[in-house]
C-alpha positions as CSV (number, residue, x, y, z in Angstrom):
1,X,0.0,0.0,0.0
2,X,1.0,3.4,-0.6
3,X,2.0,5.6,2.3
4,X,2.3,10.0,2.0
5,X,5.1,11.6,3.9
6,X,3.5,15.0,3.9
7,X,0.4,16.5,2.1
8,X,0.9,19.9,0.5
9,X,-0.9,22.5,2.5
10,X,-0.2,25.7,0.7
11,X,-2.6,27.5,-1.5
12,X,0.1,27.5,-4.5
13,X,1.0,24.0,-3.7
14,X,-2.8,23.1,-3.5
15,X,-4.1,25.4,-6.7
16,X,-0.6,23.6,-8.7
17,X,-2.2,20.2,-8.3
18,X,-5.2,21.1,-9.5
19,X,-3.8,22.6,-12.1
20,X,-1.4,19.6,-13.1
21,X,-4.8,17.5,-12.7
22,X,-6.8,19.7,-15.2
23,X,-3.5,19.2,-17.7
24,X,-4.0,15.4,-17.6
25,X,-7.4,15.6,-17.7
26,X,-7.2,17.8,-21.2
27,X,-4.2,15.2,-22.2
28,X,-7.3,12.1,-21.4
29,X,-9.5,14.0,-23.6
30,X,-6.7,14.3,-26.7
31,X,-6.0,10.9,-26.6
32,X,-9.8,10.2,-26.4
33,X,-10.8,11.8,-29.2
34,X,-7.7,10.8,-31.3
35,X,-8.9,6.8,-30.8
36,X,-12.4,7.8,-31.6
37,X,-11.1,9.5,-35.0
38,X,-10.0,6.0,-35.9
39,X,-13.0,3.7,-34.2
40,X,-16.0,5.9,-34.4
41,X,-18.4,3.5,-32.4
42,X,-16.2,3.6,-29.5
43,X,-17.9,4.9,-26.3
44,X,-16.5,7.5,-23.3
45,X,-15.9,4.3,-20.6
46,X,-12.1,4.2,-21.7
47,X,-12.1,8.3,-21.1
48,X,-14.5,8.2,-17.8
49,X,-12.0,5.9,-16.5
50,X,-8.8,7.6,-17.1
51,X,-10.4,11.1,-15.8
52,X,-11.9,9.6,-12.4
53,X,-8.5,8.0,-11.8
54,X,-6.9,10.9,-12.3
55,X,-8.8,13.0,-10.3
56,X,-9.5,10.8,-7.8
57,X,-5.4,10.2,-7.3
58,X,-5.0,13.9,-7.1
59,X,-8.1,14.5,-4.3
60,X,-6.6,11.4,-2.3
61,X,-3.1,13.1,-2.3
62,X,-5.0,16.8,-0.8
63,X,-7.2,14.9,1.3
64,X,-9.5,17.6,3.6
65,X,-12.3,19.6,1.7
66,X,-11.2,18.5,-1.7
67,X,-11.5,15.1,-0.8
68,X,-14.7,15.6,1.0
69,X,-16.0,16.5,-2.1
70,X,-15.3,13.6,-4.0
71,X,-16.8,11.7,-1.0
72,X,-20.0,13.8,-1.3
73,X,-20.4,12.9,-4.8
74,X,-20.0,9.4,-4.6
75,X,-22.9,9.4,-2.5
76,X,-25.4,10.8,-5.4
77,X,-24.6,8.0,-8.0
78,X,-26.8,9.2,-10.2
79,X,-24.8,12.4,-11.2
80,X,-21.7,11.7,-12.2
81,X,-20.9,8.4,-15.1
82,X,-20.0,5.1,-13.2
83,X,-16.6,5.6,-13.4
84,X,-16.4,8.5,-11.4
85,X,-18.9,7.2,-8.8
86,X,-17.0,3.8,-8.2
87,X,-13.5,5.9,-7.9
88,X,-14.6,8.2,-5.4
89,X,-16.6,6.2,-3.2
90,X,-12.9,4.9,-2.3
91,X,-13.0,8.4,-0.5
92,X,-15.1,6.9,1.9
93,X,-12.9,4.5,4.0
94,X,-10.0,3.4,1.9
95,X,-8.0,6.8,0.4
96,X,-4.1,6.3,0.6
97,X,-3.5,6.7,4.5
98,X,-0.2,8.9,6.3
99,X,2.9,6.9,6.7
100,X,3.5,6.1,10.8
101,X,6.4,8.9,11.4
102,X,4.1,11.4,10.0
103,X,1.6,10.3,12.9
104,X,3.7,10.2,15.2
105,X,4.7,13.6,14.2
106,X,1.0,14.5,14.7
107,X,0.2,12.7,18.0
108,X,3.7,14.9,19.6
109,X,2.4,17.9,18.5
110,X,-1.7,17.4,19.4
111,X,-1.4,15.3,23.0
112,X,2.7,16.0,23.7
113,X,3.6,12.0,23.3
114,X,4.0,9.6,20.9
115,X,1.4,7.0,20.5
116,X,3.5,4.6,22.1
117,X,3.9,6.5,25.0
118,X,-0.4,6.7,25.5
119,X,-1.4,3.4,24.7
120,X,-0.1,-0.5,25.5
121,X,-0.2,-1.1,21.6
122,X,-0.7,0.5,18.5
123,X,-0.8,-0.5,14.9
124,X,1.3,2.2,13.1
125,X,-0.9,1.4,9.7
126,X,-4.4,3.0,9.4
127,X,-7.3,0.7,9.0
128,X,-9.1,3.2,7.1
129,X,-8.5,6.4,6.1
130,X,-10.8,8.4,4.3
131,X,-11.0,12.7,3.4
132,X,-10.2,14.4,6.7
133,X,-8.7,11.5,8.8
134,X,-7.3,8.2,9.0
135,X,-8.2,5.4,11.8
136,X,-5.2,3.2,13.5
137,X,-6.1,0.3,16.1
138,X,-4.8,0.9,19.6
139,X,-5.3,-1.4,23.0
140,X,-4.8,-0.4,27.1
141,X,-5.4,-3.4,29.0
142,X,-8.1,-5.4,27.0
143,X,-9.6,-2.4,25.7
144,X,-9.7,-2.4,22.1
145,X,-9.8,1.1,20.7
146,X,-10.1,3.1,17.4
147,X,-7.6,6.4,17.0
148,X,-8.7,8.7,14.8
149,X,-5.6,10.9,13.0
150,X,-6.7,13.7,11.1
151,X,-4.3,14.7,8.6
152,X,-2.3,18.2,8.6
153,X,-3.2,21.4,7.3
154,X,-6.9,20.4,6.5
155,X,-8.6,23.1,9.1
156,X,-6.2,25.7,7.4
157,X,-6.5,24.2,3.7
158,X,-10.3,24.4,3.9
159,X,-10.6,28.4,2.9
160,X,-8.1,27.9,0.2
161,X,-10.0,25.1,-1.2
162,X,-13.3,26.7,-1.5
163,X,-11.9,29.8,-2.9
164,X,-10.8,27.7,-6.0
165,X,-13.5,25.7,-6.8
166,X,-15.5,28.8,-6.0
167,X,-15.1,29.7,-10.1
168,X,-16.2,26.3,-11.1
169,X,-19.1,26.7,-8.5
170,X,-20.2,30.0,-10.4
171,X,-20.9,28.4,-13.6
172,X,-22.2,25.0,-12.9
173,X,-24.7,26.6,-10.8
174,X,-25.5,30.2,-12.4
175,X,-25.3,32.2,-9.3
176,X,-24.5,35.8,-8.5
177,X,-21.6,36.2,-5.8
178,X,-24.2,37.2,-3.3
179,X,-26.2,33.7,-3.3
180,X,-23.3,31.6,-4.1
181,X,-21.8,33.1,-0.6
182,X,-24.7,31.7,1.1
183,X,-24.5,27.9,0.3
184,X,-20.5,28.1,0.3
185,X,-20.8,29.8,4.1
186,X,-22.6,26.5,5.1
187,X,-20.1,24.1,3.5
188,X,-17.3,26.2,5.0
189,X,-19.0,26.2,8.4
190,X,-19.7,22.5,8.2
191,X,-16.1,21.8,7.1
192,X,-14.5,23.5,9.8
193,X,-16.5,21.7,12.5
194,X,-15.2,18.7,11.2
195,X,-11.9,19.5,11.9
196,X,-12.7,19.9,15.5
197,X,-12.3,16.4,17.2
198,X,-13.2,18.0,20.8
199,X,-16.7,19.3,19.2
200,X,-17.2,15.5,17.7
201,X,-16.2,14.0,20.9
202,X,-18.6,16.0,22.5
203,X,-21.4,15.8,20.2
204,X,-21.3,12.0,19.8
205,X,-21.7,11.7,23.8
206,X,-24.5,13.6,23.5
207,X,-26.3,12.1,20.5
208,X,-25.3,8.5,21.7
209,X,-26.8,9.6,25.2
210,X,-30.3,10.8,23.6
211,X,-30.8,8.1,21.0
212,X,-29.8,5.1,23.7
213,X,-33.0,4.1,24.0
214,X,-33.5,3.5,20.3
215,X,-33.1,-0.6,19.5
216,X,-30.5,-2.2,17.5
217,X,-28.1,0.9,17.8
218,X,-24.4,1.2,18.9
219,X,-22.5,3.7,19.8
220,X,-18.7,3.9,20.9
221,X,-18.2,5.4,24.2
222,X,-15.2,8.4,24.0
223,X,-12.2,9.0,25.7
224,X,-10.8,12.6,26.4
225,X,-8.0,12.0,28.1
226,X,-6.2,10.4,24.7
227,X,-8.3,12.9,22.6
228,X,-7.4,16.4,21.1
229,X,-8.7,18.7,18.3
230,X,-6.8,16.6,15.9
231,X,-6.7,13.3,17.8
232,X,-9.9,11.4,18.7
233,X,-9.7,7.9,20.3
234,X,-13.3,5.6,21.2
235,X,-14.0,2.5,21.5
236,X,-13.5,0.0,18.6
237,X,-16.6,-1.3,17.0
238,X,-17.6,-4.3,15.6
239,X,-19.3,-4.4,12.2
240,X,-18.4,-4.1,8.7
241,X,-18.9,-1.4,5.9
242,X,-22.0,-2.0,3.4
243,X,-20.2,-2.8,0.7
244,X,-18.4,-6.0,2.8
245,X,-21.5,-6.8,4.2
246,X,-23.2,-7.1,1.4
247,X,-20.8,-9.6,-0.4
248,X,-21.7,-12.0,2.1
249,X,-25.3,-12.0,0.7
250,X,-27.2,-11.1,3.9
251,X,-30.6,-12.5,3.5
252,X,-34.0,-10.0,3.0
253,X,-35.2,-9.9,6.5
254,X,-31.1,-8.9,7.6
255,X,-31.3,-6.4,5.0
256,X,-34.8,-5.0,6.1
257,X,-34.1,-5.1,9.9
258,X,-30.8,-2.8,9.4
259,X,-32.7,-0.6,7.0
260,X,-35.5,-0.1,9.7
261,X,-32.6,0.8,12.5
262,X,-31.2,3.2,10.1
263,X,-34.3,4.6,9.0
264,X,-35.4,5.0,13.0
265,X,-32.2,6.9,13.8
266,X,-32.3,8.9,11.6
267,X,-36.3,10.0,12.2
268,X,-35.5,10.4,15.8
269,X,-33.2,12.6,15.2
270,X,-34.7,15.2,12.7
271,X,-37.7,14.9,14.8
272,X,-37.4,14.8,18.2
273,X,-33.9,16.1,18.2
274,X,-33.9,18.6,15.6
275,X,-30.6,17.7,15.1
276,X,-28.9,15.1,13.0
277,X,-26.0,13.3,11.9
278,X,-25.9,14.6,8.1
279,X,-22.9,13.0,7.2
280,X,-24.8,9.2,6.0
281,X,-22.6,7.8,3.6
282,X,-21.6,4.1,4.1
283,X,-18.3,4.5,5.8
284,X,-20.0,6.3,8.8
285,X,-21.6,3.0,9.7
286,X,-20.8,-0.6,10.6
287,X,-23.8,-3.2,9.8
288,X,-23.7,-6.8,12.0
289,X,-24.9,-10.2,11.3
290,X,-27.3,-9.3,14.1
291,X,-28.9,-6.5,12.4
292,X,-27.5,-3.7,15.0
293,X,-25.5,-0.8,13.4
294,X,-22.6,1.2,14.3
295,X,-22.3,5.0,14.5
296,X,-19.1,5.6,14.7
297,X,-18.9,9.4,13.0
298,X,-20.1,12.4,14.7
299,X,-17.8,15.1,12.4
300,X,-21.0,16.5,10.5
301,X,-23.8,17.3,12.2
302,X,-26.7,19.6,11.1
303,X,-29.0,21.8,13.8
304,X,-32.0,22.3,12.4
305,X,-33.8,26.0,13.3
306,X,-37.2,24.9,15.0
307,X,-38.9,27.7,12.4
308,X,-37.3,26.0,9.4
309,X,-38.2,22.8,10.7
310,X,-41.9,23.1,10.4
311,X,-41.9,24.8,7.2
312,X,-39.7,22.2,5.6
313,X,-41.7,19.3,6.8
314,X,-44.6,21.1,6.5
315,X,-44.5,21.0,2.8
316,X,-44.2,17.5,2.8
317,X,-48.1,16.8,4.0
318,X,-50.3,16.1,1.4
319,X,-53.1,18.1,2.4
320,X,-50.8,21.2,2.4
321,X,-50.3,20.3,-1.4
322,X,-54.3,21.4,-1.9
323,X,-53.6,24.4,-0.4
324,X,-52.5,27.3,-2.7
325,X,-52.2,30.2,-0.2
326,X,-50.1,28.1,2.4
327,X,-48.4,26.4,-0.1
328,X,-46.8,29.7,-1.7
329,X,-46.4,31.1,2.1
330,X,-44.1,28.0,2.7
331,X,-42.1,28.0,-0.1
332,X,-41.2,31.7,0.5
333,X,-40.3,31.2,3.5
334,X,-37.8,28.4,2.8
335,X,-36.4,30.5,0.3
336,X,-37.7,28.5,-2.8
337,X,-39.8,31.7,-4.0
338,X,-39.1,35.5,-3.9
339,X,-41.8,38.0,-4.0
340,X,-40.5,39.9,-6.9
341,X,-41.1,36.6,-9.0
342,X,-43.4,37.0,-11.8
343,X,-46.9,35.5,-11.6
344,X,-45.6,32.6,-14.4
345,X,-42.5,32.3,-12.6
346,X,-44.3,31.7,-9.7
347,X,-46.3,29.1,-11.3
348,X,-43.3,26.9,-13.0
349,X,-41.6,26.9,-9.7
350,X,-44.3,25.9,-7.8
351,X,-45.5,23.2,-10.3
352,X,-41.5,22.0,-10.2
353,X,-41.3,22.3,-6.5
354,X,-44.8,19.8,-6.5
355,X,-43.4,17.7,-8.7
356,X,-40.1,16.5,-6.6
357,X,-41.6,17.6,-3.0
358,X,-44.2,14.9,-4.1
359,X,-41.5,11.9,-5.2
360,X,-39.0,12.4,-2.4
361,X,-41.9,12.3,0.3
362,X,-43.4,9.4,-1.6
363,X,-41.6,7.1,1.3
364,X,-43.7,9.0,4.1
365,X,-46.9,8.5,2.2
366,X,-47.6,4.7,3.1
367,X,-46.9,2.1,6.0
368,X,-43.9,0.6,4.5
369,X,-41.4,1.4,1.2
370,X,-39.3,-1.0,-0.5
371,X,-36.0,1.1,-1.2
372,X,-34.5,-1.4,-3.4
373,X,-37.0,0.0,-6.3
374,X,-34.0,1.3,-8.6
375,X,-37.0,2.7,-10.7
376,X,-38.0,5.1,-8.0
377,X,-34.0,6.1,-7.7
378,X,-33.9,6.4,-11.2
379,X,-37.2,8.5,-11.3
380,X,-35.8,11.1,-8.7
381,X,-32.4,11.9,-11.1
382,X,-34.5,11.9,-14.2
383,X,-37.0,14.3,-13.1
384,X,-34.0,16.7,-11.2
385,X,-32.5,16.6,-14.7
386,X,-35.3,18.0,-16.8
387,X,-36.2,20.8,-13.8
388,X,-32.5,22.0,-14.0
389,X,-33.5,22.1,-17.8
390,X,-36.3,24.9,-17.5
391,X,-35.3,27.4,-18.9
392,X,-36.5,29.6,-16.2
393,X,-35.3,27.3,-13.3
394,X,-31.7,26.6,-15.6
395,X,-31.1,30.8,-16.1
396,X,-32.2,31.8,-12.8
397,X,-29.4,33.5,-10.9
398,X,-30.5,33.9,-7.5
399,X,-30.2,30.9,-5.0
400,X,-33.3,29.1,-4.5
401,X,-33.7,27.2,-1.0
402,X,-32.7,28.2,2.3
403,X,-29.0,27.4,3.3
404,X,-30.4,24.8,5.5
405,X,-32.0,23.0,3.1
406,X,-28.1,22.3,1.8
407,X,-27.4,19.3,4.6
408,X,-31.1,18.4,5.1
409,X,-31.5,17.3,1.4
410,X,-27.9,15.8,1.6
411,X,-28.7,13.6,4.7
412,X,-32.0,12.4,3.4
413,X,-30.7,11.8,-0.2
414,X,-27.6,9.8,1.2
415,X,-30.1,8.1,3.4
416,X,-32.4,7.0,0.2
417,X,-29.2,5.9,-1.1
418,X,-27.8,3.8,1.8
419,X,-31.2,2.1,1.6
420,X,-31.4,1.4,-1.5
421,X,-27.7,-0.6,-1.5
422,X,-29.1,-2.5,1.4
423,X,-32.2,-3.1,-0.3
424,X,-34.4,-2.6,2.4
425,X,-38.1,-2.9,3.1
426,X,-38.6,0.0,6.0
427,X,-41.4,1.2,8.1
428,X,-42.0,4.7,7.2
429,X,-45.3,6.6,7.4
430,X,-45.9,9.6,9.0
431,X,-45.0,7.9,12.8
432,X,-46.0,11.0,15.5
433,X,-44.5,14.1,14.0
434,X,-47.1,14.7,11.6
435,X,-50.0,15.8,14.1
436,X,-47.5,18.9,15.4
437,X,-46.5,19.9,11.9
438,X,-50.3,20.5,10.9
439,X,-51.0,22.5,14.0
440,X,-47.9,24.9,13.4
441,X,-49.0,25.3,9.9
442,X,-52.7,25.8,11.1
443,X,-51.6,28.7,14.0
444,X,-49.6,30.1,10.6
445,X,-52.5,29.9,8.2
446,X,-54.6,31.9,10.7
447,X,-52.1,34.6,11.4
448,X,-53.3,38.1,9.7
């Protein structure tokens, strides 16, 4: 396996990769098109290939924000070719790790001793490493334990990174400066907390501590006294990552059972603790024969405003659907309409806004949804794709949505598609937060 000694930090030394990757990338595309001159019928696999290994080799060398995004991606299969998708969703648990001196290097500097010093043993090679840390095995006594490493420079790399992807970020999404600054203050926010290993530690005490009563669910207890802002150390846990798991062929009711416990966390948490772990791609979680999970990443986590909450979620009940006035009220308050938009702006948004409100909340419409439908998955990239191709959605250039829509729709999209991997069958429904939605939007409706 291959080992870094260092990771280049600097904004030059950081903007020159990327620029070194963009020349290969344009050198992919040459030699593309120079094959297809002489084979016509060939197709853009060869290319996809050579551009996702490529990128993805020069992400895993950065690690921190630029690897993060790769990681994000991964999670939405359904936008970027194969390829791509397959590459980066090695960003999730297996990107090329730190050699041991540089760790020990790290541990002197975070905790003032080498990890030899703090624990009985440790294994200098990372089990996983993945965009903003790397994870080493450690023992005291006949506690197993899991160290978490993060890797140097990320926190300080993180403003750097942003500010060059900022560019690309313009165009893809048609912005002005002023709404682009919005969704990129939320990543950047996000980001940085990530970096803080004494906010995780402290945040996955108190999530594990509120959720314990939820079945099937484990959570690894923390340790301070061997942690830092760049060093976390918790217990070990048992389990393996979905795509292990599911090579062993787990049977349907295995399969549905884990889908239910992820499903129930994650309900719990928007709902009853307006707060949630919004980071749910497949290396955050370690499935058992048993069919209890492991939550064993508390980096990202989204608070959700209490007044956002119920405008969010309100939108999702049917019968506010049938209700014009209200419906229009909610939507401007989240952000997805202005009140300078023209009347037949106004109605393609809205009719747009129905459209995918209605298929993402098609899970919370009956007792139980089978996940595994890849024609449902399919149906909610298809119709994204031929919104963004309005013409009035596409040229827009103000930022529709509320910033904290951003993490909400990631954590419930990466949810879909954990669930759909597993294949699951899950309980969904309404459950108990429905009846306090509808009387906050009633007390709204009836205010002058």
């Amino acid at each position: 396996m291959k080992y870094q000694e260092k990771i280049t930090t600097s904004r030059t030394g950081r903007t020159l990769k990327f620029l070194g990757t963009g020349a290969k990338i344009g050198g992919n595309y040459i030699k593309h098109y120079a094959k297809k001159a002489l084979n016509p019928g060939m197709d853009s696999s060869e290319l996809h290939e050579a551009n996702a290994s490529d990128i993805y080799s020069s992400l895993s060398e950065l690690k921190g924000s630029a690897l993060k995004v790769a990681q994000m991606l991964s999670m939405d299969r359904g936008i970027l070719p194969a390829a791509y998708a397959d590459k980066f969703a090695l960003s999730q648990y297996m990107a090329p790790p730190l050699s041991a001196p540089l760790v020990a290097r790290i541990f002197k500097k975070e905790l003032g001793k080498s990890p030899q010093e703090l624990f009985d043993s440790f294994e200098p090679n990372a089990k996983n490493a993945a965009s903003i840390g790397q994870v080493h095995q450690a023992t005291i006594g006949d506690k197993k334990l899991a160290v978490k490493v993060q890797y140097p420079g990320v926190a300080d790399s993180i403003q750097s990174d942003l500010r060059l992807v900022r560019p690309v970020a313009l165009r893809m999404f048609n912005l002005s400066e002023k709404d682009l600054d919005k969704y990129m203050g939320e990543v950047e926010g996000k980001l940085l907390e990530e970096t803080d290993y004494i906010l995780e530690l402290e945040r996955g005490q108190s999530i594990a501590q509120a959720c314990a009563g939820l079945e099937g669910l484990k959570f690894p207890a923390y340790y301070p006294a061997y942690s830092g802002k760049r060093v976390l150390t918790m217990d070990w846990m048992q389990g393996e990552h979905l795509a292990e798991f599911l090579l062993k062929n787990p049977s349907q009711e295995t399969r549905n059972l884990l889908g239910q416990r992820l499903w129930d966390f994650y309900q719990f948490q928007v709902h009853h603790l307006k707060t949630v772990h919004a980071d749910p791609h497949p290396g955050n979680f370690l499935l058992n024969d048993d069919g209890s999970v492991g939550v064993i990443d508390f980096g990202c986590i989204k608070e959700i405003p209490e007044e956002f909450y119920y405008d969010y979620f309100g939108l999702i009940l049917p019968e506010v659907q049938s209700q014009a006035e209200l419906l229009e009220s909610l939507m401007e308050r989240i952000e997805m309409l202005f009140a300078y938009d023209s009347p037949q702006k106004r109605s393609i948004f809205i009719k747009a806004f129905g459209q995918m409100t209605e298929l993402l909340s098609r899970p919370f419409a009956t007792e139980y949804f089978d996940f595994s439908d890849e024609q449902y998955i399919q149906q909610i990239y298809a119709l994204g794709e031929e919104i963004s191709q309005i013409p009035e959605i596409r040229d827009t250039r103000d930022g529709r949505g509320s910033r904290h829509m951003l993490y909400i729709n990631r954590t419930y999209f990466g949810l879909y598609s954990l669930l759909n991997s597993l294949g699951a069958q899950v309980k969904t429904g309404l459950d108990d937060w429905k009846k306090p939605v509808q009387e906050k939007l009633v007390s709204l409706s009836e205010q002058p």
